[in-house]
LUMSE-973231 format. One record per residue: residue number from 1; residue in one letter; x, y, z of N, C-alpha, C in turn. Coordinates in Angstrom, 3 decimals. Layout:
N
<NUM 'A' <X Y Z> <X Y Z> <X Y Z>>
...
***
This chain:
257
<1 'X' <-22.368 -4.888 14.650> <-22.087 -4.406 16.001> <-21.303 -5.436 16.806>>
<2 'X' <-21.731 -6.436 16.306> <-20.815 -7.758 17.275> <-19.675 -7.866 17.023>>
<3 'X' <-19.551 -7.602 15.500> <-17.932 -7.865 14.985> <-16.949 -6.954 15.639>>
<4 'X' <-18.020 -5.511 15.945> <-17.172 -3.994 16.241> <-16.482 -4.678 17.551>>
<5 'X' <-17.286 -4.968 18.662> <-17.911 -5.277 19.844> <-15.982 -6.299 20.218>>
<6 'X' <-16.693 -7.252 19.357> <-15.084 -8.264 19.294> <-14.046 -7.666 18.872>>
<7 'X' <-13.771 -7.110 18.194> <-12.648 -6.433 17.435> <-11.833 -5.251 18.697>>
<8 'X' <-12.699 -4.618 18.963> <-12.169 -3.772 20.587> <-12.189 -4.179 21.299>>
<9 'X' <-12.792 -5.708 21.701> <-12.008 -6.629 22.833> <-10.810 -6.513 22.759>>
<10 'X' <-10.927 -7.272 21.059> <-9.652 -7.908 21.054> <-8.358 -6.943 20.925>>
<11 'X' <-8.341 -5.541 20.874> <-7.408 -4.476 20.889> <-6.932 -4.174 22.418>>
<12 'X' <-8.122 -4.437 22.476> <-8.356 -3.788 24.715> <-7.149 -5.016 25.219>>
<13 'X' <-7.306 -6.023 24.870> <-6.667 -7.179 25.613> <-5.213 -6.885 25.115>>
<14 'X' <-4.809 -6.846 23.905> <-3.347 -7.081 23.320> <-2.812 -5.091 24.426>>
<15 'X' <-3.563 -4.199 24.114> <-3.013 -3.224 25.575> <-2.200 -3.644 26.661>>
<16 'X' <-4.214 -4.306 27.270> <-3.601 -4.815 28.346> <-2.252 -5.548 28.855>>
<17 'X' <-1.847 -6.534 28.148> <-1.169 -7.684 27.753> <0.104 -6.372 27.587>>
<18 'X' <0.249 -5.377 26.961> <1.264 -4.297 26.543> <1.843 -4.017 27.826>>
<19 'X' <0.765 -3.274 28.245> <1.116 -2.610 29.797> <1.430 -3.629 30.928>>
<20 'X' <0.828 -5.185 31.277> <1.739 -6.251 31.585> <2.599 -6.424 31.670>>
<21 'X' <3.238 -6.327 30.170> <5.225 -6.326 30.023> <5.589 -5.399 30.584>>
<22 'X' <5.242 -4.056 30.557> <5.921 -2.743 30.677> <6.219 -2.955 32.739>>
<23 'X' <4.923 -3.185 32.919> <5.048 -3.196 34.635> <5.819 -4.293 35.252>>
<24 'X' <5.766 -5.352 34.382> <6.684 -6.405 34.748> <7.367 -6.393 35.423>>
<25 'X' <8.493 -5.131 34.584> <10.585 -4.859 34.915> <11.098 -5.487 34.442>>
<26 'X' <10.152 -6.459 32.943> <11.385 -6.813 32.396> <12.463 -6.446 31.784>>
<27 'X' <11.352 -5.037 30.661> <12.052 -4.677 29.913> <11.882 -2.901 30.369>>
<28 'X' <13.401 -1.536 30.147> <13.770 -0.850 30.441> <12.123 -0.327 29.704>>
<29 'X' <11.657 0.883 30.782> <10.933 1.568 29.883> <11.238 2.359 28.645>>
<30 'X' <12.625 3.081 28.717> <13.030 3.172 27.832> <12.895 2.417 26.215>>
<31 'X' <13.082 1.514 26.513> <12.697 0.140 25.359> <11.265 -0.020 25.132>>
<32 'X' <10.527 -0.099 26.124> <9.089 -0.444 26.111> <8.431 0.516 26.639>>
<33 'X' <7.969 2.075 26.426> <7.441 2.716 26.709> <5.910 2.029 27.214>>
<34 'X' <5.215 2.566 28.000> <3.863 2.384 28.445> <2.909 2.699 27.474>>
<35 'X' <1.601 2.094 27.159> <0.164 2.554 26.500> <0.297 4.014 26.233>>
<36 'X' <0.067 4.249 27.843> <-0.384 5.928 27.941> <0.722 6.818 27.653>>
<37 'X' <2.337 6.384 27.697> <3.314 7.264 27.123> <3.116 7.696 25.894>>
<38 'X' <2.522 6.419 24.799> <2.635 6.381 23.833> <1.362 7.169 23.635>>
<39 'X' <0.243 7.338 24.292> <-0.675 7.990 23.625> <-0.523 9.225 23.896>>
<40 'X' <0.161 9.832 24.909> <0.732 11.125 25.112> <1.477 11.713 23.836>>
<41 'X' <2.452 10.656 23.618> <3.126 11.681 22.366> <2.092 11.617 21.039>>
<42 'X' <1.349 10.848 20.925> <0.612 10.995 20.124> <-0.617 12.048 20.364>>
<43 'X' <-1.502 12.268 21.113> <-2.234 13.485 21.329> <-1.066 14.745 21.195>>
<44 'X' <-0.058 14.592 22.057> <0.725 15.758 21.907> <1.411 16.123 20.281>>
<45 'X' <1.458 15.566 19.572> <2.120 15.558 18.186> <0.748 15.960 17.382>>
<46 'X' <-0.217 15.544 17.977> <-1.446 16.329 17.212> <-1.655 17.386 17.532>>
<47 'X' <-1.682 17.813 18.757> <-1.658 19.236 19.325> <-0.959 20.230 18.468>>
<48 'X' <0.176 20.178 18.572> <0.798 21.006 17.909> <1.447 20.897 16.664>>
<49 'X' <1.152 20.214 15.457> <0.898 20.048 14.271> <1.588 19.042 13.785>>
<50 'X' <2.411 18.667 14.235> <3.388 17.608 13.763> <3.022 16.573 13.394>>
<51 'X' <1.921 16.050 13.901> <1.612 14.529 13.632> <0.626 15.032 12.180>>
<52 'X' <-0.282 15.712 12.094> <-1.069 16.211 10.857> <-0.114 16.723 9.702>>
<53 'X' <0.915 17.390 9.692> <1.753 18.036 8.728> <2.542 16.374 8.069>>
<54 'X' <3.326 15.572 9.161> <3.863 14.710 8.720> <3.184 13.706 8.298>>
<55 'X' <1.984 14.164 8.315> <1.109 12.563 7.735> <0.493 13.353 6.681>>
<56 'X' <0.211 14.587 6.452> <-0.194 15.427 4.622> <0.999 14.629 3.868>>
<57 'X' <2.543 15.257 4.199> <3.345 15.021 3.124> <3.463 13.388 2.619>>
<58 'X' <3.655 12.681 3.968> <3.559 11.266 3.745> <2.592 11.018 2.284>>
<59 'X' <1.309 10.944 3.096> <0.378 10.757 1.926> <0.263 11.525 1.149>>
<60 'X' <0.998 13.000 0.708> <0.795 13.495 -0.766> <1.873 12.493 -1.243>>
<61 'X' <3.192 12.219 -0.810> <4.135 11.621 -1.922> <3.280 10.396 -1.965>>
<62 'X' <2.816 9.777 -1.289> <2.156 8.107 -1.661> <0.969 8.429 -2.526>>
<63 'X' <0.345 8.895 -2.563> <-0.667 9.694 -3.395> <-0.065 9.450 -4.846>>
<64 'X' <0.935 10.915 -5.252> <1.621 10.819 -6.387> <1.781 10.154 -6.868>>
<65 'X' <2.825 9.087 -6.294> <3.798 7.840 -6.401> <2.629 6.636 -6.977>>
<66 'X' <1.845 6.284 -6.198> <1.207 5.408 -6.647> <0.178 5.287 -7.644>>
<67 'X' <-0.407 6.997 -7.938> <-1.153 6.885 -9.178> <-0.694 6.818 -10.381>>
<68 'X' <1.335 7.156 -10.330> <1.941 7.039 -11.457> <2.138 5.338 -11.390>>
<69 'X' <2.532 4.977 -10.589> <2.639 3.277 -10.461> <1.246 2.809 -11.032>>
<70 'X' <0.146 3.287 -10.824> <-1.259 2.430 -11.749> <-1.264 2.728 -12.943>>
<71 'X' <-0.648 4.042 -13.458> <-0.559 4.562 -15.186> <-0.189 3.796 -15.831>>
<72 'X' <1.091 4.051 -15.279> <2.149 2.630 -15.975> <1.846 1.521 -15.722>>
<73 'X' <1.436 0.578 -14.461> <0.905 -0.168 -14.639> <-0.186 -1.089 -15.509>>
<74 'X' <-1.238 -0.221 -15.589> <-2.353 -0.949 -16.355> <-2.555 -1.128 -17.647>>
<75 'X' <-1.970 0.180 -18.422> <-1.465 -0.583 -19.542> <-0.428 -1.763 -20.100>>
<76 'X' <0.435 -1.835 -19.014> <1.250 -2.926 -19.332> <1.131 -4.072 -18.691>>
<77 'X' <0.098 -3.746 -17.932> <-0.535 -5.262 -17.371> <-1.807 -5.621 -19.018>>
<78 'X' <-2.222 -5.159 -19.210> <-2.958 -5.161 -20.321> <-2.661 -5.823 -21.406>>
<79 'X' <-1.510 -5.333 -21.928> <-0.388 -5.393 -22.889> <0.257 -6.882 -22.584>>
<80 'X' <0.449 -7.312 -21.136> <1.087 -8.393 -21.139> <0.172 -9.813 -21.423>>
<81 'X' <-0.873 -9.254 -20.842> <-1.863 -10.697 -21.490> <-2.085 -10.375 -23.109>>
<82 'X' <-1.644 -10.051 -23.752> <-2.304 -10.185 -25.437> <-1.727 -11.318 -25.756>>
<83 'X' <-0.404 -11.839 -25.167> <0.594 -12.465 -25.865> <1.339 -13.618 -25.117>>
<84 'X' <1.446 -14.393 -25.018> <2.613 -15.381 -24.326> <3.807 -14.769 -24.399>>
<85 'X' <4.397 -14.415 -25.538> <5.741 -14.001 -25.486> <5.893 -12.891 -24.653>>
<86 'X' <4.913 -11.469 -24.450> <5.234 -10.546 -23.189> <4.705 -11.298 -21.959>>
<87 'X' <3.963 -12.199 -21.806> <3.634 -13.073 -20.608> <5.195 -13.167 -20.150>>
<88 'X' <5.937 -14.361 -21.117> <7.100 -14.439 -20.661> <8.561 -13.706 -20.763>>
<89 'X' <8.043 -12.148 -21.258> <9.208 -10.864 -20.825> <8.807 -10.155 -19.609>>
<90 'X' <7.917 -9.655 -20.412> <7.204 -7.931 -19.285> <6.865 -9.226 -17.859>>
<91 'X' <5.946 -10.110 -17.687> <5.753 -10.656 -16.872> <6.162 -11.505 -16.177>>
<92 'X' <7.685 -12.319 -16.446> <8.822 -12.286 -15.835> <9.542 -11.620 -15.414>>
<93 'X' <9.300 -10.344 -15.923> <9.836 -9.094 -15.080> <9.689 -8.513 -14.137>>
<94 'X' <8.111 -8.164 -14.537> <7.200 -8.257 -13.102> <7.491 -8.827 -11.964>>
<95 'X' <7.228 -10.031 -12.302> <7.568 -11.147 -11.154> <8.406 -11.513 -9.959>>
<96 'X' <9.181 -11.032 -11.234> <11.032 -10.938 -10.364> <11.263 -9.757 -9.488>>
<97 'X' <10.374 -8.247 -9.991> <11.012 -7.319 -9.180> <9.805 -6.639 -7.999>>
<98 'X' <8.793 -7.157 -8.359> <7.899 -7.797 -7.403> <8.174 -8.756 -6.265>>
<99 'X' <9.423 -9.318 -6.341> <9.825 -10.349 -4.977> <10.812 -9.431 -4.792>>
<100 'X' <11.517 -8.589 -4.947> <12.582 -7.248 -5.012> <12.301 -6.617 -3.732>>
<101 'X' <12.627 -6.465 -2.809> <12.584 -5.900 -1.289> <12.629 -4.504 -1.945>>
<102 'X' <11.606 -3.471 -1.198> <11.849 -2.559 -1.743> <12.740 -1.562 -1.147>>
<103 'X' <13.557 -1.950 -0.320> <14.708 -0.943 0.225> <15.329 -0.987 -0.593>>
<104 'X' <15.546 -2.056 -1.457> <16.846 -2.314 -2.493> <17.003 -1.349 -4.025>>
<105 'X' <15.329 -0.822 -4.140> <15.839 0.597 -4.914> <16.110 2.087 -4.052>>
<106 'X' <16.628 2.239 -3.005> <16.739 2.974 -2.427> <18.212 3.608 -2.467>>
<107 'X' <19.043 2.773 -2.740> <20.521 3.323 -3.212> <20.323 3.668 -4.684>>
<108 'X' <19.933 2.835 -5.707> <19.703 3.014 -6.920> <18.924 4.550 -7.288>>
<109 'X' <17.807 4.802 -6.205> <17.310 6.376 -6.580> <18.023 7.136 -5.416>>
<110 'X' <19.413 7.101 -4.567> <19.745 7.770 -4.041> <20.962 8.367 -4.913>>
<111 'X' <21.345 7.511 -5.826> <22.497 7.673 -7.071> <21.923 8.241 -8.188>>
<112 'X' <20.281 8.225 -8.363> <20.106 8.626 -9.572> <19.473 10.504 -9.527>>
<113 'X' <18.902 10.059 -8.210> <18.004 11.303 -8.223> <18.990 12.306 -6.714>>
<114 'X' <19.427 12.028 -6.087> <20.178 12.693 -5.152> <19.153 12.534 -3.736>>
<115 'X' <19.102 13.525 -3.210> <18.329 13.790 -2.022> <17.139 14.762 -2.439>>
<116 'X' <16.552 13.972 -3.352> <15.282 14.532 -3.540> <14.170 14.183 -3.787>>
<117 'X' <12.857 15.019 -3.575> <11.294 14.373 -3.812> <11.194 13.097 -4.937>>
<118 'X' <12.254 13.276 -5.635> <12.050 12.300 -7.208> <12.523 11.000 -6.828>>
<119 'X' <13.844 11.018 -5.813> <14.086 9.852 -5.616> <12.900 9.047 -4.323>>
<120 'X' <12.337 9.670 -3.859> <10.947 8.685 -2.968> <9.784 8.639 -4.146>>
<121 'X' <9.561 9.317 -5.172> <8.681 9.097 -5.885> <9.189 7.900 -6.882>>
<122 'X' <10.153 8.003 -6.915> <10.822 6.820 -7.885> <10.556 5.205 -6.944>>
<123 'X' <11.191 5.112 -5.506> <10.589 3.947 -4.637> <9.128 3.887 -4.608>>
<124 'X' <8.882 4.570 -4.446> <7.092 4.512 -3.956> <6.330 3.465 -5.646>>
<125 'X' <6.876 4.295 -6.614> <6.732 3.766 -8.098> <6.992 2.185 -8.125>>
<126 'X' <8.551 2.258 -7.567> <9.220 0.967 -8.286> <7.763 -0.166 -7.216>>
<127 'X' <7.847 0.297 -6.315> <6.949 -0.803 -5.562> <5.588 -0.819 -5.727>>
<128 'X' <5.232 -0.370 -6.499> <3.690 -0.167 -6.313> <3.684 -0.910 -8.051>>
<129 'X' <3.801 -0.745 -9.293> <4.003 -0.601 -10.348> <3.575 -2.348 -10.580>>
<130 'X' <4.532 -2.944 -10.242> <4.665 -4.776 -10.620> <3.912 -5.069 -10.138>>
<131 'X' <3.015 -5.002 -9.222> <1.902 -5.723 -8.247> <0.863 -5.353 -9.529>>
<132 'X' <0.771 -3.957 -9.879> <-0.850 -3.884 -10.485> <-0.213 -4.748 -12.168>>
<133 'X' <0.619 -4.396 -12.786> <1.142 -5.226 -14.163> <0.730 -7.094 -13.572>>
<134 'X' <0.747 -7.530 -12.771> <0.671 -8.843 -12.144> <-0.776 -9.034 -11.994>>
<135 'X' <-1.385 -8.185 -11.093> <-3.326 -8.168 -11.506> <-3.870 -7.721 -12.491>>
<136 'X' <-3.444 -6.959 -13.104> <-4.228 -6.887 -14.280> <-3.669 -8.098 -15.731>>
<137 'X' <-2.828 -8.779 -15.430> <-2.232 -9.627 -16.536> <-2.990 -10.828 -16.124>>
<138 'X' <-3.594 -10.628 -14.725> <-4.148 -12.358 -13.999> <-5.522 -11.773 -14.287>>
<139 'X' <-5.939 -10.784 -14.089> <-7.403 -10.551 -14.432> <-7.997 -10.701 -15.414>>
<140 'X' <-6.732 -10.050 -16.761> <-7.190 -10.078 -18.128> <-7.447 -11.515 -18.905>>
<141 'X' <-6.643 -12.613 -18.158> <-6.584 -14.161 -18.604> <-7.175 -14.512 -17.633>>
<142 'X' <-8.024 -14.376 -16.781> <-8.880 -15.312 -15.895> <-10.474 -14.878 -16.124>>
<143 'X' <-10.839 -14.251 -17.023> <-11.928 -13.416 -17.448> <-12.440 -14.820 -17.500>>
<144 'X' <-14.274 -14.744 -17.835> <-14.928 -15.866 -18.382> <-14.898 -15.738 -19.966>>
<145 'X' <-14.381 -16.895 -20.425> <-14.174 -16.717 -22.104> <-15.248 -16.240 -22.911>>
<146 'X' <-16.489 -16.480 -22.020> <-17.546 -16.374 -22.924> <-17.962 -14.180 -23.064>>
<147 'X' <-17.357 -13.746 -21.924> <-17.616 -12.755 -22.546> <-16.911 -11.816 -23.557>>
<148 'X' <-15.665 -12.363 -23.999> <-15.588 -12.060 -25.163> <-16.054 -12.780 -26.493>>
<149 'X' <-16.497 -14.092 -26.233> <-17.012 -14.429 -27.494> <-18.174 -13.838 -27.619>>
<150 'X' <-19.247 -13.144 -26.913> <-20.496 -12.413 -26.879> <-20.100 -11.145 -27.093>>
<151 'X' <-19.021 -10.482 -26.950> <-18.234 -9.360 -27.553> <-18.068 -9.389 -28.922>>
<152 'X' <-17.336 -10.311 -29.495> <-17.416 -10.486 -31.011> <-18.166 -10.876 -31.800>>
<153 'X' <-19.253 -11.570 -31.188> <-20.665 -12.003 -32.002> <-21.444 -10.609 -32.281>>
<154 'X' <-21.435 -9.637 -30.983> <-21.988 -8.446 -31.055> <-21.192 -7.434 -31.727>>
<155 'X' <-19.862 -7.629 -32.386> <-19.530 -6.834 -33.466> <-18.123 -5.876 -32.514>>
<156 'X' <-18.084 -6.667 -30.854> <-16.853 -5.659 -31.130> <-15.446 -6.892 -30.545>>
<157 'X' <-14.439 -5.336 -31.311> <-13.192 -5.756 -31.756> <-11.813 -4.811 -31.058>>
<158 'X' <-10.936 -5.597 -31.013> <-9.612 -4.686 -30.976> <-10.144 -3.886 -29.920>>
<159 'X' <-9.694 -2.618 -29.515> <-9.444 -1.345 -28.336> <-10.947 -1.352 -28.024>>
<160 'X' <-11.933 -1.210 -28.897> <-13.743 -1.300 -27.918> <-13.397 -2.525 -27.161>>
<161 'X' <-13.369 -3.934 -27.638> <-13.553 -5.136 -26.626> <-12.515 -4.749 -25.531>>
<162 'X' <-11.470 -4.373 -25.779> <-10.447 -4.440 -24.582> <-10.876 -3.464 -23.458>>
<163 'X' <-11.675 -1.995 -24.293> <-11.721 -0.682 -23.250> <-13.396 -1.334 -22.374>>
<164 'X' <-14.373 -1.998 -23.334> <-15.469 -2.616 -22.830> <-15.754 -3.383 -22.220>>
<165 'X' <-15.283 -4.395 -22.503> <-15.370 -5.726 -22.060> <-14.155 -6.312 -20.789>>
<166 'X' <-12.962 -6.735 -21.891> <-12.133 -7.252 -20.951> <-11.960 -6.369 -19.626>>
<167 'X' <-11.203 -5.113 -19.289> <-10.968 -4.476 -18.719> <-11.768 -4.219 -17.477>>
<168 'X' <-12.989 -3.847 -17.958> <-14.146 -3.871 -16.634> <-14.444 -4.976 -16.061>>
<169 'X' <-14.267 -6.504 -16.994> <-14.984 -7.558 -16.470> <-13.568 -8.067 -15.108>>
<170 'X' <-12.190 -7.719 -15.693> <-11.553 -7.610 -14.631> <-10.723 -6.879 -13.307>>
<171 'X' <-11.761 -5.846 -13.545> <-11.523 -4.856 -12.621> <-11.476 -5.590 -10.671>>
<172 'X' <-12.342 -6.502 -10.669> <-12.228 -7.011 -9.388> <-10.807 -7.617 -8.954>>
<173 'X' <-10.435 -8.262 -9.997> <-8.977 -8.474 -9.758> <-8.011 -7.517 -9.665>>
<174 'X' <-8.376 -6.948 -10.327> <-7.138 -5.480 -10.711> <-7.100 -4.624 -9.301>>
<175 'X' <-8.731 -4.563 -8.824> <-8.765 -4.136 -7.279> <-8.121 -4.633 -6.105>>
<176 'X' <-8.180 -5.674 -6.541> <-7.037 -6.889 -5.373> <-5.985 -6.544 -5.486>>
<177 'X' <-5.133 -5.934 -7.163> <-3.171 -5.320 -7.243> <-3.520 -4.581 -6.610>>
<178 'X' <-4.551 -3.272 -6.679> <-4.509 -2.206 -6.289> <-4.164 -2.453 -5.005>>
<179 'X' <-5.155 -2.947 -3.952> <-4.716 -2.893 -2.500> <-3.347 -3.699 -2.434>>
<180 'X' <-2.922 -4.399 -3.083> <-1.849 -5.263 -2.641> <-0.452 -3.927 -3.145>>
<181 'X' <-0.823 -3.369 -4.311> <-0.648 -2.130 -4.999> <0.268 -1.404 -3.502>>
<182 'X' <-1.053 -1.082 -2.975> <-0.979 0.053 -1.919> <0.082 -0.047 -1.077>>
<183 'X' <-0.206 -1.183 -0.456> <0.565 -1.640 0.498> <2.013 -1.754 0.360>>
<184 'X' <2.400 -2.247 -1.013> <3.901 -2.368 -1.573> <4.054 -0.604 -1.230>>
<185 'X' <3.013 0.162 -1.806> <3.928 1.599 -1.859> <3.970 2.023 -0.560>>
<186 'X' <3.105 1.767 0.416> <3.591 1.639 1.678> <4.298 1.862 2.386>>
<187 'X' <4.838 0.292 2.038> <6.365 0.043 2.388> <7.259 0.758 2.034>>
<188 'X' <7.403 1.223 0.446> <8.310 1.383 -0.150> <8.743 3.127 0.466>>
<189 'X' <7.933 3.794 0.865> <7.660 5.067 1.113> <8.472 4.861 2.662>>
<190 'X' <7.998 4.491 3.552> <8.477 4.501 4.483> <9.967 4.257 4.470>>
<191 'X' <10.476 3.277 3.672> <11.941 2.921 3.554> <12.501 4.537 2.838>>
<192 'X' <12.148 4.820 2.040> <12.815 5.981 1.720> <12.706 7.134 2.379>>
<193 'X' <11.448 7.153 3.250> <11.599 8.765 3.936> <12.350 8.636 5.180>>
<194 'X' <13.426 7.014 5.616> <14.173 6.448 6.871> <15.365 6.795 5.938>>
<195 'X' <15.618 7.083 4.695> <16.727 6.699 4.367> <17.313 7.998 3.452>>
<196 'X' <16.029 9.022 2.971> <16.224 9.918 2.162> <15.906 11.561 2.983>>
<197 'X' <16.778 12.119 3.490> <16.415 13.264 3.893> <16.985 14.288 3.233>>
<198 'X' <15.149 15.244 3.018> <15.494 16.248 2.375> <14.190 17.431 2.937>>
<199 'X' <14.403 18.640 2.581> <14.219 19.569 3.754> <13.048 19.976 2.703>>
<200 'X' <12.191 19.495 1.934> <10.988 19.666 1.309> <9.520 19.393 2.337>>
<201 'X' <10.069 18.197 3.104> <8.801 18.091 4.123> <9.240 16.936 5.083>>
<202 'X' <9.267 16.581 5.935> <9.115 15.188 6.612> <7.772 14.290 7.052>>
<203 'X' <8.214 13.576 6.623> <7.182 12.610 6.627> <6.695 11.884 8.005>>
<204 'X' <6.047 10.588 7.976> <6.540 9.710 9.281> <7.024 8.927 9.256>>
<205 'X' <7.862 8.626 8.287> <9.108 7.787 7.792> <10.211 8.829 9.040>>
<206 'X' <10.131 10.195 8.467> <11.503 10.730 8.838> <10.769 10.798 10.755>>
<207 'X' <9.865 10.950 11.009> <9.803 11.018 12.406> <10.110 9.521 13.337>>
<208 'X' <9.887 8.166 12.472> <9.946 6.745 12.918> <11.568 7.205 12.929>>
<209 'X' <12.098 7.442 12.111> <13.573 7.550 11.681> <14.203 8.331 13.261>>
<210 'X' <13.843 9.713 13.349> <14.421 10.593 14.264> <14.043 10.074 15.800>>
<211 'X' <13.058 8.864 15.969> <12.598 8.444 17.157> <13.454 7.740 17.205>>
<212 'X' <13.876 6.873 16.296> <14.809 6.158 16.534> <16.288 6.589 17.090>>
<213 'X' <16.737 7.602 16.462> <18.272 8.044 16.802> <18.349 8.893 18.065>>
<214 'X' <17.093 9.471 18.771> <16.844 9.998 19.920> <16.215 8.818 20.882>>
<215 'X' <16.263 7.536 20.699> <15.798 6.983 21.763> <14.420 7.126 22.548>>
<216 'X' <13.531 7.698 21.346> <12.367 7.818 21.717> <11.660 7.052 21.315>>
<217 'X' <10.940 5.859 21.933> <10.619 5.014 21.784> <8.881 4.735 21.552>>
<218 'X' <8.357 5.902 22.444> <7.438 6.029 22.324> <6.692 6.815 21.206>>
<219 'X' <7.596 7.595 20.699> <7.539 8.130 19.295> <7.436 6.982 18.135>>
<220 'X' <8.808 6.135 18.355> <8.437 5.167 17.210> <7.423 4.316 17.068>>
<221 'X' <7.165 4.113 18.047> <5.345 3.465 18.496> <4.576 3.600 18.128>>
<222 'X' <4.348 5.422 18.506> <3.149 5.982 18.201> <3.215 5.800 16.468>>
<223 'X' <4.241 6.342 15.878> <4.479 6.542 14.352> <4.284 5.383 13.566>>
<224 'X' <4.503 4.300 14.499> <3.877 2.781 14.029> <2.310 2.622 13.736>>
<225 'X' <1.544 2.821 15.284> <0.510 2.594 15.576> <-0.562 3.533 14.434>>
<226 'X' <0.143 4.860 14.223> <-1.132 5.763 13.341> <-0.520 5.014 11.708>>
<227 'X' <0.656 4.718 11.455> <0.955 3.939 9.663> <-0.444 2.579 9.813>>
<228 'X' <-0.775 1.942 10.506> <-0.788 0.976 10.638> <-2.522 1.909 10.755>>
<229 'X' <-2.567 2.374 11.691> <-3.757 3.332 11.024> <-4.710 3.769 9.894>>
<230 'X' <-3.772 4.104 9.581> <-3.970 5.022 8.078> <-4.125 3.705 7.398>>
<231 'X' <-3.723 2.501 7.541> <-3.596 1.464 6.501> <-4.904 0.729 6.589>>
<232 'X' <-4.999 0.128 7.810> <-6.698 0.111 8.261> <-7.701 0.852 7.599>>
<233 'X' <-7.852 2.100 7.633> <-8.650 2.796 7.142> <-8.995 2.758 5.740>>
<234 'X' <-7.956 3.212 5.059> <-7.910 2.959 3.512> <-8.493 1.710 2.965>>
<235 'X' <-7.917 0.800 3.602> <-8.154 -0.501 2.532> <-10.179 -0.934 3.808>>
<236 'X' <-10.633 -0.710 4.912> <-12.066 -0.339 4.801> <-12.860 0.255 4.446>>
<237 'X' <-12.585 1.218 4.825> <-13.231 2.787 3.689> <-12.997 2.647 2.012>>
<238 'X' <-12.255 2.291 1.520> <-11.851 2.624 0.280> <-11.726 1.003 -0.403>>
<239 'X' <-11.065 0.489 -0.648> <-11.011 -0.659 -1.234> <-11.576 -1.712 -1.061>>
<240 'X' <-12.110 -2.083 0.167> <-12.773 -2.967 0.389> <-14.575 -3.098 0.102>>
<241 'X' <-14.644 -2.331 0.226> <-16.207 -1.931 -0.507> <-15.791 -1.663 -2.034>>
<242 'X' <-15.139 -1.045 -2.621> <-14.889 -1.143 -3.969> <-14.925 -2.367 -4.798>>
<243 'X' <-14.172 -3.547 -3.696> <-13.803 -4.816 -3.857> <-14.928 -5.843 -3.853>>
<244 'X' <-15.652 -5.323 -3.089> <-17.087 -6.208 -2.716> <-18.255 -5.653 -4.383>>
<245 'X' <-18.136 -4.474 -4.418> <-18.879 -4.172 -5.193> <-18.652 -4.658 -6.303>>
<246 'X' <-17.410 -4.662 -7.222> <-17.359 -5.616 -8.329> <-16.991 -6.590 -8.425>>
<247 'X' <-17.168 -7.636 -7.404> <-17.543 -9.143 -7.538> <-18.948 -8.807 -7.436>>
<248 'X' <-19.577 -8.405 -6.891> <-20.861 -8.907 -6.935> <-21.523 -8.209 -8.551>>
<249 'X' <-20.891 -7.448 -8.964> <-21.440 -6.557 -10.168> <-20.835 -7.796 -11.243>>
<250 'X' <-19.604 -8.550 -11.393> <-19.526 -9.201 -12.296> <-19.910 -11.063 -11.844>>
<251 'X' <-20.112 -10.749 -10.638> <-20.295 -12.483 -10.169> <-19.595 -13.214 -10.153>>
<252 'X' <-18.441 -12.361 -9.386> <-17.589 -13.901 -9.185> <-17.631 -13.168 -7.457>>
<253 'X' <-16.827 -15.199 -6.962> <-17.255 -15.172 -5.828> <-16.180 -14.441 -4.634>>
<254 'X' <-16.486 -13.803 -3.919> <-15.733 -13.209 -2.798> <-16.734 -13.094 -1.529>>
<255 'X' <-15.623 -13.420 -0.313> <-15.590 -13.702 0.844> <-16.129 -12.410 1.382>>
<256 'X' <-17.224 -11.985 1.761> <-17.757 -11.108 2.771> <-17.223 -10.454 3.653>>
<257 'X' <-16.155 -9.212 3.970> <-15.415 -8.869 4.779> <-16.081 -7.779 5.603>>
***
């Protein structure tokens, strides 16, 4: 309750501190819409469906996108710890396109796939994909050695130890790509639904986008304030208790959040 208690201070104040600037005159309201402008278009965009419709499609393509980014991922994060030599292919690869801004496949799937659902499912992929190949290649080599030697004393081998043992014992790590996972697809989603329009659905990529070219400022705000939302939520509700639960299920140590 105390943490809650502090935490909506500390939101109440950075407001306050908002609406400060706005009354100032420093900056055009135009530029700096007010608190309450911004919560206007936001109640109002819920009202009448817009803000709920553009935040389904959002999160069905991030949805998609990123459970194909863990497919592919985890086996080849898997795959890359067996060996030094894919350590130093697949996971130099990783590495590299993992520091890869992810706007920068955004021409590449605007050439490959046109103006369509495939080319944001293709960004959402490219960014989400290298983060989990990167935790699960650090999870699978940071295991405690001893539980696979208690794996092979007890008779198992090959695909049982890997599907038994290794795999679960580093799932806490692998939970850490995942959220870090998330967040890349995130990003990557938003850059393409600013950059890819197509008349299948709009997102709040395409509404941050259209606030922008209409000078609605308080739109891009609001469309900020609920991403930033939705991101909060997920990684408390969902990953972070996931995260807590298997460190403490395999015993290693993590920070109490």
């Amino acid at each position: 309750m105390k943490r809650l208690a502090v935490a909506l201070l500390f939101f109440a104040v950075l407001i306050g501190i908002w609406e400060f600037a706005v009354r100032s005159g420093r900056w055009s309201i135009v530029l700096l819409p007010s608190p309450v402008f911004v919560a206007e278009y936001i109640w109002g965009a819920l009202l009448d469906g817009t803000l709920i419709e553009s935040t389904w499609v959002t999160l069905k393509r991030l949805l998609i996108g990123y459970a194909a980014g863990v497919v592919i991922g985890l086996p080849l994060g898997l795959l890359t710890s067996t060996t030094q030599v894919l350590e130093d292919t697949i996971g130099s690869l990783a590495l590299g396109f993992q520091t890869l801004p992810s706007v920068c496949w955004v021409p590449l799937a605007l050439v490959w796939f046109g103006q369509t659902e495939g080319a944001m499912l293709f960004v959402v992929i490219m960014g989400t994909v290298w983060s989990v190949i990167i935790a699960t290649d650090h999870g699978a080599r940071n295991i405690p050695p001893i539980y696979a030697r208690a794996a092979r004393t007890m008779g198992s081998e090959g695909f049982h130890k890997w599907t038994r043992v290794i795999l679960p014992a580093s799932l806490p790590f692998l939970v850490s790509g995942m959220k870090q996972g998330w967040a890349f697809a995130w990003r990557s989603l938003m850059a393409a639904e600013i950059y890819v329009t197509i008349l299948t659905g709009f997102g709040l990529g395409h509404l941050l986008h259209y606030g922008r070219e209409l000078n609605a400022m308080e739109q891009v705000i609001g469309i900020m304030i609920v991403i930033v939302v939705i991101g909060l939520l997920v990684d408390r509700l969902l990953f972070s208790p996931w995260e807590r639960f298997l460190h403490r299920r395999w015993g290693t140590n993590v920070k109490e959040t």
